[in-house]
HTML snippet that shows the backbone in 3Dmol.js (N, CA, C, O; Angstrom):
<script src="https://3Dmol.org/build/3Dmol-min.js"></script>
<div id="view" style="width:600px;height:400px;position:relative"></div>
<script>
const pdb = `
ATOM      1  N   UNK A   1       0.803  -1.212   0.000  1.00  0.00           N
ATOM      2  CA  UNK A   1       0.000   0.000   0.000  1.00  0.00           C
ATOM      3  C   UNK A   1       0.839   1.266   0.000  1.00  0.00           C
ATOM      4  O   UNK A   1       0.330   2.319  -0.382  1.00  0.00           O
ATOM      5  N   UNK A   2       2.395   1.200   0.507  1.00  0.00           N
ATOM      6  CA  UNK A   2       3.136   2.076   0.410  1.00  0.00           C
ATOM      7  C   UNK A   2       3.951   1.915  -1.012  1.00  0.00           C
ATOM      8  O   UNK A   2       3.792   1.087  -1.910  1.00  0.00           O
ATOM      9  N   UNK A   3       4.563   2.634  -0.931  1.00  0.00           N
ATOM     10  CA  UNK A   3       6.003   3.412  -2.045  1.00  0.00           C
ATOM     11  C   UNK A   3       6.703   4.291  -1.934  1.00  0.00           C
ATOM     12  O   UNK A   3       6.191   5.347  -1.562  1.00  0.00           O
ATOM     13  N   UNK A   4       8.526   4.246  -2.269  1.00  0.00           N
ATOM     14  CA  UNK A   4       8.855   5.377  -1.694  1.00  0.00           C
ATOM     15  C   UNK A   4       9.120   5.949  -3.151  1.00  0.00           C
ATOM     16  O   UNK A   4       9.257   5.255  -4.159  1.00  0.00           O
ATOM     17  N   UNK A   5       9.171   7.434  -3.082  1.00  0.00           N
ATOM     18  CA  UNK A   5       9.661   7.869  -3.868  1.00  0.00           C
ATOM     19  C   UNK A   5      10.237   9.883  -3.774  1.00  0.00           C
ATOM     20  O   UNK A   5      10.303  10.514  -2.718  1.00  0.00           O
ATOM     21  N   UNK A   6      10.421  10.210  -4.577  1.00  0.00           N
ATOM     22  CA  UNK A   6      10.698  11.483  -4.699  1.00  0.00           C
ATOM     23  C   UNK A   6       9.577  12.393  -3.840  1.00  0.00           C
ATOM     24  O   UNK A   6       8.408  12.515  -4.208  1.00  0.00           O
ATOM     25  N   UNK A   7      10.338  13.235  -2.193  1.00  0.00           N
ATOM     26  CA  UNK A   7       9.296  13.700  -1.991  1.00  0.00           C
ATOM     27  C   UNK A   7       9.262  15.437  -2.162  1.00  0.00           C
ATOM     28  O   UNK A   7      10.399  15.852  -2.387  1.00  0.00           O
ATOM     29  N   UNK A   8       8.488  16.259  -2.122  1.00  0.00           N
ATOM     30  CA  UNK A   8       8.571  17.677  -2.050  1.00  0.00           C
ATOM     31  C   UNK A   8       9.158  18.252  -0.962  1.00  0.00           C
ATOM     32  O   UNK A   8       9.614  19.392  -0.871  1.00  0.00           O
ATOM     33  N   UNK A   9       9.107  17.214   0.024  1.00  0.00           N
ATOM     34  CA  UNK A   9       9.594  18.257   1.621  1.00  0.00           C
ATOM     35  C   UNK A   9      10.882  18.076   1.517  1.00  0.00           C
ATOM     36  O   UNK A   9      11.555  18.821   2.230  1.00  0.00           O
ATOM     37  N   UNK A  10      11.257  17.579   1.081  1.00  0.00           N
ATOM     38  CA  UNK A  10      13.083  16.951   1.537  1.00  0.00           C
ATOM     39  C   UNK A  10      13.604  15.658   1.172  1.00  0.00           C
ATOM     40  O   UNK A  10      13.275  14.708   1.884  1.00  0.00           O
ATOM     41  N   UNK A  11      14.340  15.464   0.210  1.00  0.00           N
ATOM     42  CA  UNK A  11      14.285  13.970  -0.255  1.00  0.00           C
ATOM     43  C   UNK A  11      13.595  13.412  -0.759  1.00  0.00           C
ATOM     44  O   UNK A  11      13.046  13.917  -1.738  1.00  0.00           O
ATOM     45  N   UNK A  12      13.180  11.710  -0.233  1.00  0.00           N
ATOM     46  CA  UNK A  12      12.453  10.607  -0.314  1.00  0.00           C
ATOM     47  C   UNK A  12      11.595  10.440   0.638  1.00  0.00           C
ATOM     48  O   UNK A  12      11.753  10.898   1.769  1.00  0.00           O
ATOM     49  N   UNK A  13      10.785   9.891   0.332  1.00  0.00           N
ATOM     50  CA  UNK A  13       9.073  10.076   1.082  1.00  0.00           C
ATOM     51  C   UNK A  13       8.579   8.678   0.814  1.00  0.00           C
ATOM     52  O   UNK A  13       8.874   7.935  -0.123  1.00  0.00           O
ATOM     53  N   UNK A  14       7.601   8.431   2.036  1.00  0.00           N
ATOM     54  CA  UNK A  14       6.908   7.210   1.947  1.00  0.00           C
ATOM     55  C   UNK A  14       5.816   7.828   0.916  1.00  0.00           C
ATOM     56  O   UNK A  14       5.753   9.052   1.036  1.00  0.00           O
ATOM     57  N   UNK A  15       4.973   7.317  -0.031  1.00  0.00           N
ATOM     58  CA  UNK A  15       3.843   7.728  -0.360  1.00  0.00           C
ATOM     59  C   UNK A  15       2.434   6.434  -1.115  1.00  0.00           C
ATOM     60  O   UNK A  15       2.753   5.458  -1.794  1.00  0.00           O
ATOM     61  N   UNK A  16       0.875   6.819  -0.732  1.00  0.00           N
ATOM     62  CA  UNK A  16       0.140   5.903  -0.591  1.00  0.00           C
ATOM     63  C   UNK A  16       0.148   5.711  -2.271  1.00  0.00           C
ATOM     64  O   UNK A  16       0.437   6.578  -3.096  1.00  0.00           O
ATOM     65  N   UNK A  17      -0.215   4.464  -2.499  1.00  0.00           N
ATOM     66  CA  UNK A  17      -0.194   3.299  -3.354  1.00  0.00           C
ATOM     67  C   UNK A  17      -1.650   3.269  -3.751  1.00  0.00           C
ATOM     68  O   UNK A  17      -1.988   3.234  -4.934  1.00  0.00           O
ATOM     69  N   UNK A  18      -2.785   3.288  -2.425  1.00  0.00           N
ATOM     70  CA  UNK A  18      -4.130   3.019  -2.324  1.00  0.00           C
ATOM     71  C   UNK A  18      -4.572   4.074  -1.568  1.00  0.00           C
ATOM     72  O   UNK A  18      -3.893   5.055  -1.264  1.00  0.00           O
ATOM     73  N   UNK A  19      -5.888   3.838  -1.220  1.00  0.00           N
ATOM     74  CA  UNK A  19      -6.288   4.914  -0.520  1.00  0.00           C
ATOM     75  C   UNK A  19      -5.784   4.229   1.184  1.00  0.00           C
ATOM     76  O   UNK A  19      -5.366   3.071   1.179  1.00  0.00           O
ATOM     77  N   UNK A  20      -5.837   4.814   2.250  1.00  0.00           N
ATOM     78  CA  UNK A  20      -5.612   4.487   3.198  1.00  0.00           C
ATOM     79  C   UNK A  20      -6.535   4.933   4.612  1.00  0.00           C
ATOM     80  O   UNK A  20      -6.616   6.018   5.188  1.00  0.00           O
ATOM     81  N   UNK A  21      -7.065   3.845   4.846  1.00  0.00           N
ATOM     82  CA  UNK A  21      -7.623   4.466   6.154  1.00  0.00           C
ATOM     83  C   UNK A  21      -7.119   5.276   7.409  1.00  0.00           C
ATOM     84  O   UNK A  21      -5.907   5.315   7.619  1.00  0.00           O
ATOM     85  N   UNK A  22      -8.286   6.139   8.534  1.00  0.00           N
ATOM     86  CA  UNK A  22      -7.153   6.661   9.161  1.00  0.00           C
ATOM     87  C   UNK A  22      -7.491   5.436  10.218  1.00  0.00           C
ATOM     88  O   UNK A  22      -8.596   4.892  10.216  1.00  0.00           O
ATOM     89  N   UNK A  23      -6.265   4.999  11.262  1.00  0.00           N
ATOM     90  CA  UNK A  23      -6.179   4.520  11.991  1.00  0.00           C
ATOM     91  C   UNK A  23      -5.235   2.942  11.550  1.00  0.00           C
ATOM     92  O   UNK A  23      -5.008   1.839  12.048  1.00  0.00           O
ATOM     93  N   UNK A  24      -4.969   3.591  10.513  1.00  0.00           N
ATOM     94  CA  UNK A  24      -4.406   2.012   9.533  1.00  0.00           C
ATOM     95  C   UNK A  24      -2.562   2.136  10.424  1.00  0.00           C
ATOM     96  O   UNK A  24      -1.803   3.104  10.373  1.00  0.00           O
ATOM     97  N   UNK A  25      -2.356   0.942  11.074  1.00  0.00           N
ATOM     98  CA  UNK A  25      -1.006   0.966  11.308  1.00  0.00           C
ATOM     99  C   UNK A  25      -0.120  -0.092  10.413  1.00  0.00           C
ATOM    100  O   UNK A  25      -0.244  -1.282  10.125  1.00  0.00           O
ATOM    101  N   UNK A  26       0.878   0.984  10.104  1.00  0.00           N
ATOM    102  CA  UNK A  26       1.637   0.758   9.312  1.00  0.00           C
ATOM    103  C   UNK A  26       2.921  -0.095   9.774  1.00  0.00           C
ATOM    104  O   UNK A  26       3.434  -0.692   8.829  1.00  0.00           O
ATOM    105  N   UNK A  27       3.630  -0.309  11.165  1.00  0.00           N
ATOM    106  CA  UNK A  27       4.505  -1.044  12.097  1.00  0.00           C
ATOM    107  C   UNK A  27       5.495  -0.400  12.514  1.00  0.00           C
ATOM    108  O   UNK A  27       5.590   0.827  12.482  1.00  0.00           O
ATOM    109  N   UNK A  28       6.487  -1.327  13.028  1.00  0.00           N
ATOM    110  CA  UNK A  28       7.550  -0.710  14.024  1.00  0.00           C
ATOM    111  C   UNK A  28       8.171   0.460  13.083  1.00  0.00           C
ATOM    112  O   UNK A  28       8.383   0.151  11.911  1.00  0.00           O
ATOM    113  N   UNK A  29       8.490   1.834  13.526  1.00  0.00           N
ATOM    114  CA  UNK A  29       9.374   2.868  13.113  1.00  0.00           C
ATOM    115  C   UNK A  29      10.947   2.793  13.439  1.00  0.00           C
ATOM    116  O   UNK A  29      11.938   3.111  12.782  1.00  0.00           O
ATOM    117  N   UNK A  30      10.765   2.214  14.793  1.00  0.00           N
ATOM    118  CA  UNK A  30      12.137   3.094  15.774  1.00  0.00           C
ATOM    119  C   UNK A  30      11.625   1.552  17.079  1.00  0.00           C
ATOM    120  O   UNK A  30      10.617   1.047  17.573  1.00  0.00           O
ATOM    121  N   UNK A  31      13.317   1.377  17.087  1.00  0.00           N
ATOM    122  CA  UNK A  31      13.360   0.401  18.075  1.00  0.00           C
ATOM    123  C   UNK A  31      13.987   0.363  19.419  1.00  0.00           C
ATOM    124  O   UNK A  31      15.122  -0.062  19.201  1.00  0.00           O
ATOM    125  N   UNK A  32      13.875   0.553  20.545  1.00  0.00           N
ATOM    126  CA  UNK A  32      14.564   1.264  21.712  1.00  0.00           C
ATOM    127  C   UNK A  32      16.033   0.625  21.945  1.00  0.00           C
ATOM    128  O   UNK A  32      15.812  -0.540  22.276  1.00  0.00           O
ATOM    129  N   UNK A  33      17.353   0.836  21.926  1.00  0.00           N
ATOM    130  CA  UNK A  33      18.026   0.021  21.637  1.00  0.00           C
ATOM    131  C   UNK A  33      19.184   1.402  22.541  1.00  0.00           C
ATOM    132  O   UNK A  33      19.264   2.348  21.758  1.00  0.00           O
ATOM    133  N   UNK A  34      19.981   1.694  23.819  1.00  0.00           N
ATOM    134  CA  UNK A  34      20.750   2.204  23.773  1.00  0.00           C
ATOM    135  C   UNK A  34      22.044   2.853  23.582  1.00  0.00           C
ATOM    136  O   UNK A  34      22.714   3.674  24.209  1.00  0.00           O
ATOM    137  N   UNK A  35      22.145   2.271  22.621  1.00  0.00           N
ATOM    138  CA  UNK A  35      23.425   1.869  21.792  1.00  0.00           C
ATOM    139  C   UNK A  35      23.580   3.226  20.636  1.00  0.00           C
ATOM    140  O   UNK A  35      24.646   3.571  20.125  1.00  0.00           O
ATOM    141  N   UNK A  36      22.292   3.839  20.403  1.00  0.00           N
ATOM    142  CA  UNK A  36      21.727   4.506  19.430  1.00  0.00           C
ATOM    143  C   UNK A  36      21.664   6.506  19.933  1.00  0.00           C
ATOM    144  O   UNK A  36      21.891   6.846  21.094  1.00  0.00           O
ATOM    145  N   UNK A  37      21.403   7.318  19.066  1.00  0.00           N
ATOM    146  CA  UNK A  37      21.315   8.694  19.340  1.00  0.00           C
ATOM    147  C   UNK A  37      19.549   8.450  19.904  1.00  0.00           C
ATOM    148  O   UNK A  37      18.678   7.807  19.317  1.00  0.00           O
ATOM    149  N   UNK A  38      19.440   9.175  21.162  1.00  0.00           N
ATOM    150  CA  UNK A  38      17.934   9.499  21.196  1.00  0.00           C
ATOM    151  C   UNK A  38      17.622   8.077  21.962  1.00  0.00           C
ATOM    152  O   UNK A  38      16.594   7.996  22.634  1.00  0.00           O
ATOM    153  N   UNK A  39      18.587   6.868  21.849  1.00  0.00           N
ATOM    154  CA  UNK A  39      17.642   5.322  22.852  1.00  0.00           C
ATOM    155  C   UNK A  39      17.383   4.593  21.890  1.00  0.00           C
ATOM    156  O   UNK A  39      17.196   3.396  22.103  1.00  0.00           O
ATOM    157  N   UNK A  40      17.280   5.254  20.231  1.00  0.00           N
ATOM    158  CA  UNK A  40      16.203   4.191  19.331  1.00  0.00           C
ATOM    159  C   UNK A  40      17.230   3.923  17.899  1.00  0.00           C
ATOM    160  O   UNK A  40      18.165   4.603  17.477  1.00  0.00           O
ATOM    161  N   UNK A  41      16.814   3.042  17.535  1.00  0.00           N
ATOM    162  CA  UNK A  41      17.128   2.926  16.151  1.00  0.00           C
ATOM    163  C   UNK A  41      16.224   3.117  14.759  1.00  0.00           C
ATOM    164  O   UNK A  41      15.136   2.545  14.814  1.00  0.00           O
ATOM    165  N   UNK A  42      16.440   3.659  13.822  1.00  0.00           N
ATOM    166  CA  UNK A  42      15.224   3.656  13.246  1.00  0.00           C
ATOM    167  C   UNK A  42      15.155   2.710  12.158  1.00  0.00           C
ATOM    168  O   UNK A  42      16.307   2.459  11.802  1.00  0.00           O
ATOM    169  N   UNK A  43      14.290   2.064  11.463  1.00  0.00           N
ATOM    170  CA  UNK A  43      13.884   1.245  10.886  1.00  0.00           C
ATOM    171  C   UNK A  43      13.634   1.760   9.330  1.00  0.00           C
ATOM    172  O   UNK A  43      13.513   2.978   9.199  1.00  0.00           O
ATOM    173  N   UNK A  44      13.558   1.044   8.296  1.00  0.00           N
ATOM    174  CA  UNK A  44      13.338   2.099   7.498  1.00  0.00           C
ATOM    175  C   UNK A  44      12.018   2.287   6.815  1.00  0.00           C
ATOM    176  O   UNK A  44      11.756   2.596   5.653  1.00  0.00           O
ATOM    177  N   UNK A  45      11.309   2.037   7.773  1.00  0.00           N
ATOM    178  CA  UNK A  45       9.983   2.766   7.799  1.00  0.00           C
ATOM    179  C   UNK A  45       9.948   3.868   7.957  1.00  0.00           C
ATOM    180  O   UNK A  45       9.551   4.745   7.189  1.00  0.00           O
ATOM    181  N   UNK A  46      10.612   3.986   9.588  1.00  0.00           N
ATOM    182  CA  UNK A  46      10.836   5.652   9.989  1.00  0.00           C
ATOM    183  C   UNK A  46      11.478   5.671   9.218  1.00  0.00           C
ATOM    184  O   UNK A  46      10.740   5.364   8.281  1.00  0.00           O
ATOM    185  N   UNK A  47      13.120   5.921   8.536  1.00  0.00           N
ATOM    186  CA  UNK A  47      13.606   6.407   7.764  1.00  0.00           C
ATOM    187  C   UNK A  47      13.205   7.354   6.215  1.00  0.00           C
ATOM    188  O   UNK A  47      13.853   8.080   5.460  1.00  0.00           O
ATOM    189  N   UNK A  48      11.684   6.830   6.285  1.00  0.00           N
ATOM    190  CA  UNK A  48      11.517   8.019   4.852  1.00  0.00           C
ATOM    191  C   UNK A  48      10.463   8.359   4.965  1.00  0.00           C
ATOM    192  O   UNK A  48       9.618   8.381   4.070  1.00  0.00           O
ATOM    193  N   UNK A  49      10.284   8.788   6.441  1.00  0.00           N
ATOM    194  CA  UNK A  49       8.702   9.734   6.833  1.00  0.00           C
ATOM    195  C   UNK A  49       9.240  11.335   6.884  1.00  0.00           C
ATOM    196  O   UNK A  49      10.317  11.630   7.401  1.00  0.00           O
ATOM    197  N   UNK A  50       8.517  12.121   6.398  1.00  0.00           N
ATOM    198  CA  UNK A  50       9.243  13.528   6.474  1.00  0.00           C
ATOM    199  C   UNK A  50       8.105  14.225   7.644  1.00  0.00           C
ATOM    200  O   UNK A  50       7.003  13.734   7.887  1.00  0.00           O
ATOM    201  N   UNK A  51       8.654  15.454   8.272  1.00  0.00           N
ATOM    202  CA  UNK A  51       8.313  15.846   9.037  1.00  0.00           C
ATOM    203  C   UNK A  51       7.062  16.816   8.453  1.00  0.00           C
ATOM    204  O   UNK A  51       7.170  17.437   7.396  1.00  0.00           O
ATOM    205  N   UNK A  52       5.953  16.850   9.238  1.00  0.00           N
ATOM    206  CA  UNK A  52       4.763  18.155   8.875  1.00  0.00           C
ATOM    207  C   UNK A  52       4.710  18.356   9.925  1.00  0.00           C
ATOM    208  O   UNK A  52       4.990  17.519  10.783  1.00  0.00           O
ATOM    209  N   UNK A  53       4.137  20.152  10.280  1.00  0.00           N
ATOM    210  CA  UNK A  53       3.060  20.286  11.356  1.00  0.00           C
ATOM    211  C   UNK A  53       1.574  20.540  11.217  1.00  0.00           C
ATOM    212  O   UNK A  53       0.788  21.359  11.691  1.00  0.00           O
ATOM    213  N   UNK A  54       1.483  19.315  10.215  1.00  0.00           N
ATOM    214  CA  UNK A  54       0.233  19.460   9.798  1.00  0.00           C
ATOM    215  C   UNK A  54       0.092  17.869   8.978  1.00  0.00           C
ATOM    216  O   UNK A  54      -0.231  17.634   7.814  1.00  0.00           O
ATOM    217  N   UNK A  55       0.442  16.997  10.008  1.00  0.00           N
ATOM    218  CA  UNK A  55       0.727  15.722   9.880  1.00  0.00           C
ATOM    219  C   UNK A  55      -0.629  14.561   9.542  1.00  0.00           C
ATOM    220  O   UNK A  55      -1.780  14.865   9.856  1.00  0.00           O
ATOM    221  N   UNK A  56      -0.322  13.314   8.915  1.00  0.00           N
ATOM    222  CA  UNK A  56      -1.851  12.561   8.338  1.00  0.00           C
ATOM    223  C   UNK A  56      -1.472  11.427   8.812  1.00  0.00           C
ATOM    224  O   UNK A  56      -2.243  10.499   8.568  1.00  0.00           O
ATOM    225  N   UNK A  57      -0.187  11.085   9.640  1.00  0.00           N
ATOM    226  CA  UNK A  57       0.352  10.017  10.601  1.00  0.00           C
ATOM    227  C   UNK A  57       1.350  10.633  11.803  1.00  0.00           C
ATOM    228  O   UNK A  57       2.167  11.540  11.966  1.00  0.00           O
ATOM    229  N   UNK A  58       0.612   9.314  12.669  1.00  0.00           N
ATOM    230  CA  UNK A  58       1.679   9.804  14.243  1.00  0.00           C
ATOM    231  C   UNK A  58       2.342   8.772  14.211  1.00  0.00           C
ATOM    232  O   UNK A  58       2.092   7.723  13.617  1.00  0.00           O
ATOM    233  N   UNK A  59       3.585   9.161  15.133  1.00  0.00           N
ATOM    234  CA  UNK A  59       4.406   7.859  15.883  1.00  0.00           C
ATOM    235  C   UNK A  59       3.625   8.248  17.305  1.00  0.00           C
ATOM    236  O   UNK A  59       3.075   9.199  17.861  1.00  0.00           O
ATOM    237  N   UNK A  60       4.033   6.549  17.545  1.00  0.00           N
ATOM    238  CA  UNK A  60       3.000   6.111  19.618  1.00  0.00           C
ATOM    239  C   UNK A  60       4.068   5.215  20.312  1.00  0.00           C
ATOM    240  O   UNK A  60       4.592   4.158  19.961  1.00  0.00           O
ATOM    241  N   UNK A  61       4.158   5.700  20.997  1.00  0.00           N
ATOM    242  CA  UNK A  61       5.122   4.549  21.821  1.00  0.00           C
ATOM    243  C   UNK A  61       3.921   3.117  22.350  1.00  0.00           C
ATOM    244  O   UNK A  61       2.751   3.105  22.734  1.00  0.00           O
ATOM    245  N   UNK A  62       5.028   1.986  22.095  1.00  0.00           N
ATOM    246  CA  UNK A  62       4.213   0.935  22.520  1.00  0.00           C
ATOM    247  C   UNK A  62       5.641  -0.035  22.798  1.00  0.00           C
ATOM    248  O   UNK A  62       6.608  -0.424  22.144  1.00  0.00           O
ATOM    249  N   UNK A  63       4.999  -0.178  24.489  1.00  0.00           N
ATOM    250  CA  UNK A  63       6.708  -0.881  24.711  1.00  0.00           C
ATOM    251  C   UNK A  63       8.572  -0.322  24.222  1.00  0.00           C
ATOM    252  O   UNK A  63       9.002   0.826  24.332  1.00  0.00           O
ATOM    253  N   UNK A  64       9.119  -1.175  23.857  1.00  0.00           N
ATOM    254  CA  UNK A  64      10.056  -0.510  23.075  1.00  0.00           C
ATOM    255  C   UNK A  64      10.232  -0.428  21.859  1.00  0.00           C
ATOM    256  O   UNK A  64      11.307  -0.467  21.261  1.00  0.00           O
ATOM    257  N   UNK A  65       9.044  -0.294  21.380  1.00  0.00           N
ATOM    258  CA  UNK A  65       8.707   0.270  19.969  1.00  0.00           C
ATOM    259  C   UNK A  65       8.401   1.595  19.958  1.00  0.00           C
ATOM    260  O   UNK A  65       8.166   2.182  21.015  1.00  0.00           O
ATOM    261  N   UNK A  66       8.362   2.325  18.559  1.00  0.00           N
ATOM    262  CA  UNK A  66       7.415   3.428  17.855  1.00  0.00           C
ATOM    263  C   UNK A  66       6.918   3.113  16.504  1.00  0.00           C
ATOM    264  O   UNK A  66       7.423   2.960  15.392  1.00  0.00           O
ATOM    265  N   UNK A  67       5.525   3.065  17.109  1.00  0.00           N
ATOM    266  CA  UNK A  67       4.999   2.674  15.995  1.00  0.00           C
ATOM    267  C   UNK A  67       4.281   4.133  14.898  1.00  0.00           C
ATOM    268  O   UNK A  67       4.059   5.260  15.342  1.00  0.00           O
ATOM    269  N   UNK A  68       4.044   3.699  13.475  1.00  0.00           N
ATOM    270  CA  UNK A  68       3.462   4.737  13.167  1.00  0.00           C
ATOM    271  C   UNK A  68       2.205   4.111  12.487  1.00  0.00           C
ATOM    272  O   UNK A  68       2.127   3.014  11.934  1.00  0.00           O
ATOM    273  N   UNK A  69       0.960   5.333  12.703  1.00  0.00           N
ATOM    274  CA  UNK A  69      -0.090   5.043  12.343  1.00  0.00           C
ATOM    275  C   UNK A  69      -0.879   6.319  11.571  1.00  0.00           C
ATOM    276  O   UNK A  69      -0.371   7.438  11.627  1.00  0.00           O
ATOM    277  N   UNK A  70      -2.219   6.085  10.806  1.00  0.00           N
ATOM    278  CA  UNK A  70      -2.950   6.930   9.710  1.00  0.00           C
ATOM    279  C   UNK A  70      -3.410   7.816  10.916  1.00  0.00           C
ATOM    280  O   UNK A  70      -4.066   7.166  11.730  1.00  0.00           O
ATOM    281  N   UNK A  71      -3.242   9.076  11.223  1.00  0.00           N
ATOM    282  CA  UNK A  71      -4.664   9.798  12.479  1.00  0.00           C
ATOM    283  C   UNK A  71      -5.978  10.659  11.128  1.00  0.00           C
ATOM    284  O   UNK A  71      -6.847  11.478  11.426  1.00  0.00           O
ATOM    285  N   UNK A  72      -5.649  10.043   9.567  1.00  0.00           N
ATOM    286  CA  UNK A  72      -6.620  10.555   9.166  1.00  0.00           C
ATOM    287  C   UNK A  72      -6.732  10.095   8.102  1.00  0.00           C
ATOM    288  O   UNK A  72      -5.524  10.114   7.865  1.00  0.00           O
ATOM    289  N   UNK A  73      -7.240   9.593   7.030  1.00  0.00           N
ATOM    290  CA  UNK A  73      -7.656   9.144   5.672  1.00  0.00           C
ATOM    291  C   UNK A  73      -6.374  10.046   4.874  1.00  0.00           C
ATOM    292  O   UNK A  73      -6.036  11.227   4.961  1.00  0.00           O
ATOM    293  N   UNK A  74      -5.877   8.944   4.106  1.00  0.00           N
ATOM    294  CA  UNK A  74      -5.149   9.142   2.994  1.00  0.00           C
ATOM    295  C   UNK A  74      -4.827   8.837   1.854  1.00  0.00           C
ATOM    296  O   UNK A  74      -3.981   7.974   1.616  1.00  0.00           O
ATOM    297  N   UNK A  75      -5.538   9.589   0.844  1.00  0.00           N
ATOM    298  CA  UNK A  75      -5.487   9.595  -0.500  1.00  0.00           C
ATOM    299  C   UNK A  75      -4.378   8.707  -1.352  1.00  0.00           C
ATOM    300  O   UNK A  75      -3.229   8.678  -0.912  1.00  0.00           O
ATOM    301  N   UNK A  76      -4.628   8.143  -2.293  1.00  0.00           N
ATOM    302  CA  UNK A  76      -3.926   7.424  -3.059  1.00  0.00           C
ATOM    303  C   UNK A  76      -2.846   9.166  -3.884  1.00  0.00           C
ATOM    304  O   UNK A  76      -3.437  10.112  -4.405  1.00  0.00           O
ATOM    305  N   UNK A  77      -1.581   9.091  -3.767  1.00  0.00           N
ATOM    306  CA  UNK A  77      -0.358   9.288  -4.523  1.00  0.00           C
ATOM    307  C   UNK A  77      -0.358  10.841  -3.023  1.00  0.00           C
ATOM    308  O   UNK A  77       0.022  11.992  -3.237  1.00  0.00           O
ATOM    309  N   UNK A  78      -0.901  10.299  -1.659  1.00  0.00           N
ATOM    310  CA  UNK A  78      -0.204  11.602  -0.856  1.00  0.00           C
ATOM    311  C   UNK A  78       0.507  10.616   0.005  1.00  0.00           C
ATOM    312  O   UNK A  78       0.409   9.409   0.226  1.00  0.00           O
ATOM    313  N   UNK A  79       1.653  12.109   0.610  1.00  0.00           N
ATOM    314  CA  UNK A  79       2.733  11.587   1.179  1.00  0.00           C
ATOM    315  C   UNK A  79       2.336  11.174   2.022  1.00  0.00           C
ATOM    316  O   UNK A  79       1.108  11.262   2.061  1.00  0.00           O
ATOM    317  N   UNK A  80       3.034  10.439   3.288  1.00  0.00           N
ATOM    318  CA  UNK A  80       2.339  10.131   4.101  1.00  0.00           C
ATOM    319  C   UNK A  80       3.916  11.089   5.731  1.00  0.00           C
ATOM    320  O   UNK A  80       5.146  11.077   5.691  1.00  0.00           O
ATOM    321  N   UNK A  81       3.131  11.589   6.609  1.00  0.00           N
ATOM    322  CA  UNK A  81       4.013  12.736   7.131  1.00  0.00           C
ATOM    323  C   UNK A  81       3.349  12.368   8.541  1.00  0.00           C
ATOM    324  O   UNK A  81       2.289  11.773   8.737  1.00  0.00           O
ATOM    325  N   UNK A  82       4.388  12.954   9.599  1.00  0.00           N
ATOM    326  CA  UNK A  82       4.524  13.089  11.016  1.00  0.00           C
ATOM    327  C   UNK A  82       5.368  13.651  11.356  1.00  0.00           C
ATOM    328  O   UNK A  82       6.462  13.773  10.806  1.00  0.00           O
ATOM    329  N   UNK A  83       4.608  14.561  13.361  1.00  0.00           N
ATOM    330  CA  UNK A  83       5.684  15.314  13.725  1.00  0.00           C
ATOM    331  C   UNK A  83       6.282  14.549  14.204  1.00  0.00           C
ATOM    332  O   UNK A  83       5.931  13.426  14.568  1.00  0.00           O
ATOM    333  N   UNK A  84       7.737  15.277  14.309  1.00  0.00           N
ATOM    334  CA  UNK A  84       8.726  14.398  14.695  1.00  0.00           C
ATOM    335  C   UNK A  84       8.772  15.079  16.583  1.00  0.00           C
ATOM    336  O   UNK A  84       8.624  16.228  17.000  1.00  0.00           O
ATOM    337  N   UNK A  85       8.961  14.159  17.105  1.00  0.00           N
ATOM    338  CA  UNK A  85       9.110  14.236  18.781  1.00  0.00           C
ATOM    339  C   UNK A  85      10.674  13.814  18.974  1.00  0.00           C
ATOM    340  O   UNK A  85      11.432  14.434  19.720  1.00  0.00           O
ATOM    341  N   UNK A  86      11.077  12.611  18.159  1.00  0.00           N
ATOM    342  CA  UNK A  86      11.922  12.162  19.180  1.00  0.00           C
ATOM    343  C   UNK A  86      13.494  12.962  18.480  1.00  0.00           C
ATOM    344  O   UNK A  86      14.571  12.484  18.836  1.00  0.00           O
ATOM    345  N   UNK A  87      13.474  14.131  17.526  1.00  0.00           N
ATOM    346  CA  UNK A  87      14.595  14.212  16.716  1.00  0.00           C
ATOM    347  C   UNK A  87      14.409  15.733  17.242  1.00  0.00           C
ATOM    348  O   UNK A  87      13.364  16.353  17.438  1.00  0.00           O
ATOM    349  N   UNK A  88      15.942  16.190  17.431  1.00  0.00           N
ATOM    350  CA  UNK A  88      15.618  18.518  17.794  1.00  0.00           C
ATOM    351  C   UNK A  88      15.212  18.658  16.557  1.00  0.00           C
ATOM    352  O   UNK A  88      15.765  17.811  15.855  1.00  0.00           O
ATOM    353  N   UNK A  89      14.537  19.301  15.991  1.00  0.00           N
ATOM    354  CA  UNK A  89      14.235  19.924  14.716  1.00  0.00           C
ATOM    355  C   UNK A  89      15.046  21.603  14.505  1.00  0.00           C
ATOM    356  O   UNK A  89      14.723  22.409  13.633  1.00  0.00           O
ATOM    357  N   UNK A  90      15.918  21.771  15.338  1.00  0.00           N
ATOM    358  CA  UNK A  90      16.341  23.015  15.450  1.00  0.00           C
ATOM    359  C   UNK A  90      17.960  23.221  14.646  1.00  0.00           C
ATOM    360  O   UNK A  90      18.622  24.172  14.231  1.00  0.00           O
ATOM    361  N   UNK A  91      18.153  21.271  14.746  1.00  0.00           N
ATOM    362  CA  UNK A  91      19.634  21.431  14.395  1.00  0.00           C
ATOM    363  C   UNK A  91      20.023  21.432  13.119  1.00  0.00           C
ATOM    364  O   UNK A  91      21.215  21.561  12.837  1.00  0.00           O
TER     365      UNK A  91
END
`;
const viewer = $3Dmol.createViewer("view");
viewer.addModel(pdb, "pdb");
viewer.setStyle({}, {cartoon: {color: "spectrum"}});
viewer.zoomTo();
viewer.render();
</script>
């Protein structure tokens, strides 16, 4: 249901394939591992989510996971985006 490809925000982007429900989880992002910047490792799921503040997926902590999921219906060929919590966005 996903694809990555060329995105507008920055790089490479996950983007929908199909339409997508909201509440549709997509799986592990980021794996808690201290070995890592931040506790986690990321997966490359997380790896090609770009940041919005005006986001159509969250990451949730569950155990020592982050998972990411739809918080709203998403159109077939849109990106699919979340804020980022666990990264400074300043640097």
């Amino acid at each position: 249901e996903l694809t990555i490809k060329k995105s507008y925000i920055e790089g490479l982007g996950l983007f929908a394939k199909e339409f997508i429900s909201a509440n549709t989880k997509f799986g592990i992002s980021h794996i808690k591992d201290d070995r890592f910047e931040n506790n986690y490792i990321r997966t490359p799921l997380g790896g090609f989510v770009n940041h919005s503040t005006t986001p159509n997926c969250e990451f949730y902590k569950d155990g020592d996971y982050i998972i990411l999921r739809a918080i709203r219906h998403i159109n077939i060929g849109h990106e699919l985006t979340a804020e980022y919590w666990l990264y400074d966005m300043s640097s």
